[in-house]
Every structure is written in structure tokens, then in C-alpha cells.
C-alpha positions, 0 to 999 in steps of 0.5 A: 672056365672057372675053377674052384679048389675044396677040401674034402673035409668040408664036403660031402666027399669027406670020405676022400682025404686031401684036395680036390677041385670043381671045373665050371663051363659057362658057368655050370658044373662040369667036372667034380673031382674029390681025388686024384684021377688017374692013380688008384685008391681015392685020396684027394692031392695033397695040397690045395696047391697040386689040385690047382696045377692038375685043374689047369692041366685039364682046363688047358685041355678042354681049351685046346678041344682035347675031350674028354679032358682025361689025364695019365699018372705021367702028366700028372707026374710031370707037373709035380702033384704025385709027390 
């Protein structure tokens, strides 16, 4: 698994404001998330530093066989991205 954090000022997704991230599996594109899931609108997380703790959550996921990967606003909660 790789990830890669963007902002969505700089992508085609600049509709979104904030952060988002790409999760790529054996080396193709396997998720694009340009805001936050699980809350409702669609702002991107705030930092660059919060849309890499919530692809890891998800990364530990598809590692432990958890599929699909969802995530609540409570997990993300506790990982401090709702902030």
C-alpha cells in the first residue's frame, strides 16, 4: 500500500477545500478521497497531517482484511482529524 496526500487546490477536485489522500494497491489507484468521509458536506481535513493519520486508519484496515476499508465520524474522531 502507498499513500499519497494532496491538496485539492492543486487538483481537479479544487471544488473541495483542505486535504485529501490517494491509496494505491500493488501499485494502482485504489482509493481517491478529496474530503473527509464519513461527516457530511465535503471539505477536504484540514491539514495535510490529518488526511495522513485517516489513510493510515484505512490502510490498517485493508491490511487486517477489514473490506471494504469504511470509517465512522467516531474513529475518525478518535484519531483527532475532526478537529
Amino acid at each position: 500500500l502507498k499513500v499519497e496526500i494532496f491538496s485539492n487546490a492543486t487538483t481537479k477536485d479544487s471544488a473541495f477545500k483542505g486535504w485529501g489522500y490517494d491509496i494505491y494497491l500493488n501499485g494502482q489507484p485504489y482509493i481517491h478521497q478529496p474530503h473527509i468521509p464519513a461527516v457530511g458536506g465535503m471539505s477536504g481535513f484540514k491539514s495535510e497531517e490529518y488526511a495522513r493519520k485517516a489513510a493510515e486508519l484505512i490502510c490498517n484496515k485493508i491490511r487486517n482484511n477489514i473490506l471494504p476499508p469504511s470509517v465512522s465520524s467516531r474513529e475518525l474522531d478518535s484519531i483527532g482529524v475532526l478537529k
